[in-house]
C-alpha positions as CSV (number, residue, x, y, z in Angstrom):
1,X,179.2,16.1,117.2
2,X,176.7,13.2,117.3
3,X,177.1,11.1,120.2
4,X,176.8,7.6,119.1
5,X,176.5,6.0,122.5
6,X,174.6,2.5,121.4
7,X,175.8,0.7,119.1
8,X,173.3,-2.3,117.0
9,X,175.7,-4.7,118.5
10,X,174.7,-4.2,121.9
11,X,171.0,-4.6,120.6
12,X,171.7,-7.6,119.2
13,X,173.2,-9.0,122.2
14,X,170.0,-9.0,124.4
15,X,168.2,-11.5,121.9
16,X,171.9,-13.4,121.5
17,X,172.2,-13.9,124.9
18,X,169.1,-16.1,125.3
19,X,170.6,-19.1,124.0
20,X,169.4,-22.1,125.8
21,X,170.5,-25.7,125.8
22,X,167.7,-27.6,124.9
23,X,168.3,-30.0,127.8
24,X,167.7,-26.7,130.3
25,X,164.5,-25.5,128.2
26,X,161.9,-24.2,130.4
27,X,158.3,-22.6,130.2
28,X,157.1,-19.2,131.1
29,X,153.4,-17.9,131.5
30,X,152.1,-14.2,132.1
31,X,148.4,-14.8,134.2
32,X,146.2,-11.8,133.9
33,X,142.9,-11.7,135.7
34,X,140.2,-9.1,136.2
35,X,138.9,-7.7,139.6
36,X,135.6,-7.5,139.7
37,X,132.7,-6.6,142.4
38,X,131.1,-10.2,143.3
39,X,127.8,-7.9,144.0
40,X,127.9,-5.8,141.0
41,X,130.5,-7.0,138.8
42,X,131.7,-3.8,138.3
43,X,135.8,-3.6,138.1
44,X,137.2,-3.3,141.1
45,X,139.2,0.3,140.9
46,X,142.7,0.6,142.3
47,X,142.0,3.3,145.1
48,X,139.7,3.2,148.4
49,X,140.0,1.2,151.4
50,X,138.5,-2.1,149.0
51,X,140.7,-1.6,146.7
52,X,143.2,-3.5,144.2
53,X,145.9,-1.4,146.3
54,X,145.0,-2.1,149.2
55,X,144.5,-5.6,148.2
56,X,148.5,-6.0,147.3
57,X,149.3,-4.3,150.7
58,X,147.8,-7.4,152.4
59,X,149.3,-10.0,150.0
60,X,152.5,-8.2,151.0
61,X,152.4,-8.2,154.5
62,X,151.0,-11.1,155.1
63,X,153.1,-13.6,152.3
64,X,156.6,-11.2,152.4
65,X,156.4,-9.7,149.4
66,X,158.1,-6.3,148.1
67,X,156.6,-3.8,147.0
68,X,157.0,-1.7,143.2
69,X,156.2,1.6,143.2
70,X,156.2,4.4,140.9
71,X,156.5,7.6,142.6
72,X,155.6,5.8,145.8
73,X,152.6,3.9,144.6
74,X,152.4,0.8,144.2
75,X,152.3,-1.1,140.9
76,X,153.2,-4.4,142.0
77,X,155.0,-6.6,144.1
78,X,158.2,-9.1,143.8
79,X,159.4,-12.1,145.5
80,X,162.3,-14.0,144.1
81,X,162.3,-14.1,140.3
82,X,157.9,-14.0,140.8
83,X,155.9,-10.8,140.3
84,X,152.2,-10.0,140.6
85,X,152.1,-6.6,139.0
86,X,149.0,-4.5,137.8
87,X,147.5,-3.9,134.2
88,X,146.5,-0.2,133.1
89,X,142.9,-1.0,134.4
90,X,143.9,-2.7,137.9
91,X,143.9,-6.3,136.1
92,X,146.2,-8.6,138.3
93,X,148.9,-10.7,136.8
94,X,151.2,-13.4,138.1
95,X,154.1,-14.1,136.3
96,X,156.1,-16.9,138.1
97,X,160.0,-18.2,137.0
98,X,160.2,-20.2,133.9
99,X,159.8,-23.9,134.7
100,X,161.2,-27.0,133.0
101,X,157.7,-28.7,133.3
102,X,153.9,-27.5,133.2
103,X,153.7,-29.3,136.5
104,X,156.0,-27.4,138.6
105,X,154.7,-24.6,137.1
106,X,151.0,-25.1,138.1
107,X,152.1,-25.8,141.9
108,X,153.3,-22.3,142.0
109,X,150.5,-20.7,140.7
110,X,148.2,-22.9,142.7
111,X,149.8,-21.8,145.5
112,X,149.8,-18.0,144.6
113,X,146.1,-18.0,143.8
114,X,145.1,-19.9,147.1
115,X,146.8,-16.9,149.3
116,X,144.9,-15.2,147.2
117,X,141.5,-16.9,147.6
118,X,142.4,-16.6,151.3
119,X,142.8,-12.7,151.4
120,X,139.6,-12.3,149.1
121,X,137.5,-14.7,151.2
122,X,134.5,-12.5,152.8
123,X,135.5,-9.6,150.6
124,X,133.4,-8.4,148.0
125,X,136.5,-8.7,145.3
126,X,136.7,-11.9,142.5
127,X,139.3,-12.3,140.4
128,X,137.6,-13.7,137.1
129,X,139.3,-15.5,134.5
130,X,137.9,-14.1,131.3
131,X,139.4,-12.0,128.5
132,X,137.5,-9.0,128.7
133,X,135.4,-7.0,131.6
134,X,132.0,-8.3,131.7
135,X,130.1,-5.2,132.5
136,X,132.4,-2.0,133.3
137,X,133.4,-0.6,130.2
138,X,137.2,1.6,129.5
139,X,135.1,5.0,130.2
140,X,134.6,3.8,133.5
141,X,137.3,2.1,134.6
142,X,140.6,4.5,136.3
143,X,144.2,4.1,135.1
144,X,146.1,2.7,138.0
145,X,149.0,5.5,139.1
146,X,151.6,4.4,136.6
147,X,153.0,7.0,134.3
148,X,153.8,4.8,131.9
149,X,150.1,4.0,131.2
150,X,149.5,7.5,131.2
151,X,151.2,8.5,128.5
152,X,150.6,5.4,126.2
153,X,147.1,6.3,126.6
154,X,147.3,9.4,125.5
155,X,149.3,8.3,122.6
156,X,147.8,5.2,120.9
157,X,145.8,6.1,118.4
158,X,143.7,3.0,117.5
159,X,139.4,3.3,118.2
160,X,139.6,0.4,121.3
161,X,143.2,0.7,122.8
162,X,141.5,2.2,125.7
163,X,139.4,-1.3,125.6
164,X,142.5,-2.8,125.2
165,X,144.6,-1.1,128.2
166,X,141.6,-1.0,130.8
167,X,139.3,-3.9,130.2
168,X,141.2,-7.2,128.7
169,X,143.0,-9.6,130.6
170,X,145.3,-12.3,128.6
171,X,147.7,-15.1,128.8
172,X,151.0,-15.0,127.4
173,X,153.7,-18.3,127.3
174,X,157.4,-17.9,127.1
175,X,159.5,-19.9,125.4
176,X,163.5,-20.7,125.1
177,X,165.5,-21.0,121.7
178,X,168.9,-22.7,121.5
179,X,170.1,-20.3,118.3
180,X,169.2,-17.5,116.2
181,X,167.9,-20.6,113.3
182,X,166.0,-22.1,116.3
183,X,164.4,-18.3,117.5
184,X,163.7,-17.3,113.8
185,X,162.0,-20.7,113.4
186,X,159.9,-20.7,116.7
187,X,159.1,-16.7,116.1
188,X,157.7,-17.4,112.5
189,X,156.0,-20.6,113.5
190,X,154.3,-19.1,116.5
191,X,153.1,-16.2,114.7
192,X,151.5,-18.2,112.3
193,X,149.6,-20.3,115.1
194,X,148.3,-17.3,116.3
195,X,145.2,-16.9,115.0
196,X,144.3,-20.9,115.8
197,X,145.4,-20.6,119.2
198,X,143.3,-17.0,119.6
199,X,140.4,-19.3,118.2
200,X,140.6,-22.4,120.3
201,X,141.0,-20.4,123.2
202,X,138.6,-17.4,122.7
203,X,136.7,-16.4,125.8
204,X,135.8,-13.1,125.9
205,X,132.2,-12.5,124.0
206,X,130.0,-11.1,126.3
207,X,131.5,-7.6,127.2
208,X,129.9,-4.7,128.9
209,X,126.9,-6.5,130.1
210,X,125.4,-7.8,126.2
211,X,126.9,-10.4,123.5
212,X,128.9,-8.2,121.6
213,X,128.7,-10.9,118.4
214,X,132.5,-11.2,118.7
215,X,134.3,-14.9,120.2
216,X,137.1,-12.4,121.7
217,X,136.5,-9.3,122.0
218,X,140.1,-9.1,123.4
219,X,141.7,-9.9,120.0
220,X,139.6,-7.9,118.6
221,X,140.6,-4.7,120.5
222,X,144.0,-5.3,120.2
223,X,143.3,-5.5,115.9
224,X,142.3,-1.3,117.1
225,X,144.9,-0.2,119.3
226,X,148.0,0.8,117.2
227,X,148.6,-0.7,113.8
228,X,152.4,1.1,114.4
229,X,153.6,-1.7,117.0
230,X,150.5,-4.6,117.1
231,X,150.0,-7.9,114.8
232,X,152.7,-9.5,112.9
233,X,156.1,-7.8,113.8
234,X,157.7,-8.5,110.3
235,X,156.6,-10.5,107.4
236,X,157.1,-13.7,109.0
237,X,159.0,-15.0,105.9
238,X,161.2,-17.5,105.1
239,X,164.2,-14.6,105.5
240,X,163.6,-13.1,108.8
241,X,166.5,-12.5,111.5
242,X,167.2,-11.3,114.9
243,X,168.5,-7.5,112.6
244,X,165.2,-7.9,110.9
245,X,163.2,-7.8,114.0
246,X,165.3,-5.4,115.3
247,X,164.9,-3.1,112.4
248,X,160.7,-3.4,112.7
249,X,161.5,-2.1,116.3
250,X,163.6,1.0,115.1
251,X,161.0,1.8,112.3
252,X,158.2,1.9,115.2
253,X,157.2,5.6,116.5
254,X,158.4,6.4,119.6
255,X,156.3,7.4,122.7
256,X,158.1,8.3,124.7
257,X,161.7,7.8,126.8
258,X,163.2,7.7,130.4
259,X,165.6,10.2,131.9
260,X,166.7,10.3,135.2
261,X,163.8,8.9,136.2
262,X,161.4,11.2,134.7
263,X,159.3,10.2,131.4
264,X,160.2,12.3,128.4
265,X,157.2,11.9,125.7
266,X,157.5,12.1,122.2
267,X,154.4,11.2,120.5
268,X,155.6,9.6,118.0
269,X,157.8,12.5,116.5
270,X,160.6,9.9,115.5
271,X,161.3,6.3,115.5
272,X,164.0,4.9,116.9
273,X,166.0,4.5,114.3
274,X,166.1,8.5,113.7
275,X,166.3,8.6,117.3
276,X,169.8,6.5,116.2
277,X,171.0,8.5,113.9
278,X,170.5,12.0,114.9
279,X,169.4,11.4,118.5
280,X,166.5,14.3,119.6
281,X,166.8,17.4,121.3
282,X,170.2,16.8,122.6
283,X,169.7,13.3,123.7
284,X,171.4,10.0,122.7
285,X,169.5,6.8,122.9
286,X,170.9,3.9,125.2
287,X,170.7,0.4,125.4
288,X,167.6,1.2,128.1
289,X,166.0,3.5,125.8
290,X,165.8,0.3,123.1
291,X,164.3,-2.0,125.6
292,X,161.6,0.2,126.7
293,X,161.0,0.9,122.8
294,X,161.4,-3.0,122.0
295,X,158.6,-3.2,125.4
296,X,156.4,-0.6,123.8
297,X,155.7,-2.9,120.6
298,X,152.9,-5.5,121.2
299,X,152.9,-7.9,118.6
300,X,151.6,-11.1,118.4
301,X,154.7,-12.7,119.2
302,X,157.7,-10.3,120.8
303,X,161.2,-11.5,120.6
304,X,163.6,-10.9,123.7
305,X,166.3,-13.4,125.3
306,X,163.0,-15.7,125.2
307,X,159.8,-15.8,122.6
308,X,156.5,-14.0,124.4
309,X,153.5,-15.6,122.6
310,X,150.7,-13.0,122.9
311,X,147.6,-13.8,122.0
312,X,145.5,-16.1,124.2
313,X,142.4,-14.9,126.2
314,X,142.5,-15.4,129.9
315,X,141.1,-18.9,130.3
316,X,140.5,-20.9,133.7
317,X,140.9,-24.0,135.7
318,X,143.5,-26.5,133.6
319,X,142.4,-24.6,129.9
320,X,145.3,-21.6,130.5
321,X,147.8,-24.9,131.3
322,X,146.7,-26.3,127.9
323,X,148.3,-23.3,126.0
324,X,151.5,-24.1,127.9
325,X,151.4,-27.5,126.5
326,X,150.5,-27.1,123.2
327,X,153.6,-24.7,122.8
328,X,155.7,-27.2,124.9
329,X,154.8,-30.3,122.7
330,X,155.8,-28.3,119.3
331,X,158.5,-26.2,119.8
332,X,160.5,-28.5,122.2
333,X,159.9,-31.1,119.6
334,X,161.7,-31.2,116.2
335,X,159.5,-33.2,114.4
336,X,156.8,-31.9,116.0
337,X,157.9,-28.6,114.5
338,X,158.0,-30.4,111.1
339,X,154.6,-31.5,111.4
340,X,153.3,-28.2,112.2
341,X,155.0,-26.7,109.5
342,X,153.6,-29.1,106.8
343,X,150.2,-28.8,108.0
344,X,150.6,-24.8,107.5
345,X,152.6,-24.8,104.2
346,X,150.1,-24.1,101.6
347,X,149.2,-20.9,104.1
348,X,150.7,-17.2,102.5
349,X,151.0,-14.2,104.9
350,X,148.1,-12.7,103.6
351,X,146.2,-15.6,104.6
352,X,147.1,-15.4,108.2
353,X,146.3,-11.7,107.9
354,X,142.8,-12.1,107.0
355,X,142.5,-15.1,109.9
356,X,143.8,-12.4,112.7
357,X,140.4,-10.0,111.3
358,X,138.3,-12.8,111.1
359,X,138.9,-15.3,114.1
360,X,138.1,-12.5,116.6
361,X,134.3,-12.6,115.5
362,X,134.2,-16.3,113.8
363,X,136.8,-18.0,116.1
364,X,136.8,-21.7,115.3
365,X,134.1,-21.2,112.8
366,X,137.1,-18.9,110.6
367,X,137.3,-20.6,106.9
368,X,140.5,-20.3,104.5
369,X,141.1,-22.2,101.8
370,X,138.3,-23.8,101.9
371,X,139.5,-25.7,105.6
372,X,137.3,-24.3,109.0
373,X,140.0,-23.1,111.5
374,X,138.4,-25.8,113.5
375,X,140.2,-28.6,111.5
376,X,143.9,-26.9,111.8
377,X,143.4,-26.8,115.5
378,X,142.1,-30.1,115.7
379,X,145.4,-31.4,113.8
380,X,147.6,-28.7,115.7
381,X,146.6,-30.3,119.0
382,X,147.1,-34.0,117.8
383,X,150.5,-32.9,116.8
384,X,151.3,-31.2,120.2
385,X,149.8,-34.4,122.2
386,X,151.9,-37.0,120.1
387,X,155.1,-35.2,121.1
388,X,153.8,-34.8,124.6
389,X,153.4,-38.3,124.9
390,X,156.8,-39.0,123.5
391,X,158.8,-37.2,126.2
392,X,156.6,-39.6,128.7
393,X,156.5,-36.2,131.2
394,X,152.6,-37.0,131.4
395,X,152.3,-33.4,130.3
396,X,149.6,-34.6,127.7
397,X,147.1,-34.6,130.2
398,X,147.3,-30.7,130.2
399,X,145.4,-31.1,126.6
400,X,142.5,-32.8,127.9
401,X,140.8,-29.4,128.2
402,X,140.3,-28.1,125.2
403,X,139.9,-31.6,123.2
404,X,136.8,-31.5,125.0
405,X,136.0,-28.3,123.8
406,X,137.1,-29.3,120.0
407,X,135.5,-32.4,120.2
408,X,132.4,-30.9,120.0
409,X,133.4,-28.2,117.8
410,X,133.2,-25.3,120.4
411,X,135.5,-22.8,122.3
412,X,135.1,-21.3,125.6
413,X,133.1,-18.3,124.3
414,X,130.9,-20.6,122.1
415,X,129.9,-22.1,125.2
416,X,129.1,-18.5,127.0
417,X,127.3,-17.6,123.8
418,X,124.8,-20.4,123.8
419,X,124.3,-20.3,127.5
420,X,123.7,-16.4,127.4
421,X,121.3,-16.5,124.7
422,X,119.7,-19.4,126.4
423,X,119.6,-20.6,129.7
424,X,121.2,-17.7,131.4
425,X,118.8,-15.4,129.8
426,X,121.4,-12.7,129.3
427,X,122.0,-13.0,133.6
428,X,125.3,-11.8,134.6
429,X,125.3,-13.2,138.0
430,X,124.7,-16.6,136.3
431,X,127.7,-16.0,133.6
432,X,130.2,-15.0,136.6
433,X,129.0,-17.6,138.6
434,X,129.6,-20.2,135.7
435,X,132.9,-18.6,134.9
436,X,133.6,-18.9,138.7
437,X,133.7,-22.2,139.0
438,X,136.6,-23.2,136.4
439,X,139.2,-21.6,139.4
């Protein structure tokens, strides 16, 4: 007889359970960076005495820090609610405790980088702020000992997942939601700001030592991974609930599934909501077994007890706090969310569809209906800063970054696109240097 040991209520719980008052709202961020060789800006692999490894074993020992291992290697390490935990290619990223303003939130990860800039001082190791590696490409580049990563490689399917999983480095914001309405509001309005934010903050054109043509090459790798669990998870309608993201979940293909420790892969046999109904060789899914499945889907925005916004290059210097407050001035902001939502009515799903193809190579430069992507993010930003100002937290000032980038029409990458082409004369050292100097 079929064990039916999880039941959808219990699913639904871990995205119920979020509720926030909006007087406790916080902000999250995710921080990903690439290690690279300051001589020959190579990625900097996880093994050797030099290593990204070894690296972490120093932050720990010195700052008090635990380790996370898998099978006694170390992944990671965790302090508190903080983690600095390692991407598929050795990328490093800091994810600190939610705070209730940017500003708390930079002090922290001021204070974790400078340890950091401490340990790597004298070493050959850089930790660059870009979205994609400069000059080592995926073939080159080791898995770091995680099974996980392992087996996801083997599985997805699209032509750059291994581009995706080995050479980009992001930034992702977090957000809190007071009620399902409130979630299901932010979740649809967040996915449809994706492809503007992915333009304003594209930085990731020059990839493998040439100008690959493309504003973010990041986004655009992650268009090629898996078409199964990336890009808009659901229609983003006017009717979309926590079941309906749930049920997009269940209909992805499974990889693969945890038992007593050990990885069980599955290769996208079934999807979970088989896996539900007639469970597979023997074995019943669990509330654990969801959450890994719900963790294996990367979509542009993921819904858990929080909303995970996805799709930012890494940026430097104050441009990755600039995210932060673009998403703090208009979700935390009623009418702010109102105003966003007007400026984007006459937009159709299939319109922001065609922006997610485009924007990687055009990036501010994207046109639909007949308006640049340039001129929503322009309006997008004067939205987020008048509700900014409003709350009088002087958080505003975090947008002061990029409105000198849209002022003159430009992103990050347009910038490293000009200079590369011209003044840098396609010179590594001077891009890394450049790109140095926003951290």
């Amino acid at each position: 007889m079929l064990n039916l040991s999880l039941d959808r209520s219990e699913i639904l719980k871990l995205y119920t359970g979020g509720y926030v008052l909006p007087e406790d709202y916080a902000i999250g961020m995710e921080y990903e960076r690439l290690p690279i060789s300051r001589t020959s800006f190579k990625t900097v692999d996880y093994w050797g005495e030099n290593g990204v490894c070894s690296l972490l074993e120093k932050f720990a020992r010195k700052n008090g820090w635990d380790y996370i291992v898998d099978q006694n290697s170390i992944i990671g390490l965790a302090k508190g609610h903080d983690t600095i935990t390692l991407e598929p290619g050795a990328q490093i990223e800091i994810s600190s405790k939610p705070e209730k303003t940017i500003f708390r939130l930079k002090d922290k990860i001021d204070i974790l980088n400078l340890k950091f800039e401490e340990l790597l001082d004298g070493t050959d190791i850089l930790f660059l702020s870009y979205g994609v590696s400069p000059y080592s490409t995926c073939k080159s580049i080791n898995l770091i000992p995680k099974r996980r990563y392992k087996i996801m490689a083997n599985y997805l399917w699209g032509i750059l997942s291994d581009v995706m999983m080995r050479e980009t480095a992001g930034i992702q914001c977090c957000i809190d939601f007071k009620s399902e309405e409130d979630a299901m509001r932010k979740y649809k309005l967040a996915n449809k700001l994706s492809p503007f934010m992915t333009a304003m903050f594209s930085n990731s054109p020059v990839r493998g030592g040439v100008d690959t043509g493309y504003k973010s090459f990041r986004a655009l790798s992650w268009i090629n991974t898996d078409n199964d669990r990336c890009g808009f998870a659901g229609k983003i309608s006017e009717e979309f609930s926590f079941d309906d993201y749930i049920d997009c979940v269940m209909k992805t293909p499974m990889i693969f599934i945890q038992r007593n420790g050990q990885p069980i892969t599955l290769n996208g046999d079934i999807t979970f909501e088989e896996f539900m109904s007639k469970g597979y060789e023997g074995i019943y899914p669990t509330l654990s077994d969801y959450e890994l499945q719900a963790n294996l889907c990367f979509p542009e925005v993921r819904m858990r007890n929080f909303i995970e916004i996805r799709n930012h290059d890494c940026v430097g210097g104050d441009l990755k706090y600039a995210i932060l407050a673009i998403y703090k001035g208009i979700f935390y902001d009623n009418c702010a969310m109102n105003d966003c939502e007007e400026l984007l009515k006459t937009l159709q799903y299939r319109d922001y569809s065609e922006l997610r193809y485009n924007v990687p190579k055009q990036g501010l430069g994207a046109k639909i209906k007949k308006n640049f992507v340039l001129d929503y993010s322009k309006e997008i930003i004067n939205i987020a800063e008048k509700s900014l100002k409003e709350a009088q937290t002087g958080e505003e000032l975090f947008l002061n970054s990029i409105k000198e980038f849209l002022m003159k029409g430009i992103s990050p990458a347009d910038v490293i696109q000009k200079k590369w082409n011209g003044i840098w004369n396609k010179d590594l050292k001077k891009m890394i240097n450049y790109l140095s100097s926003f951290d």
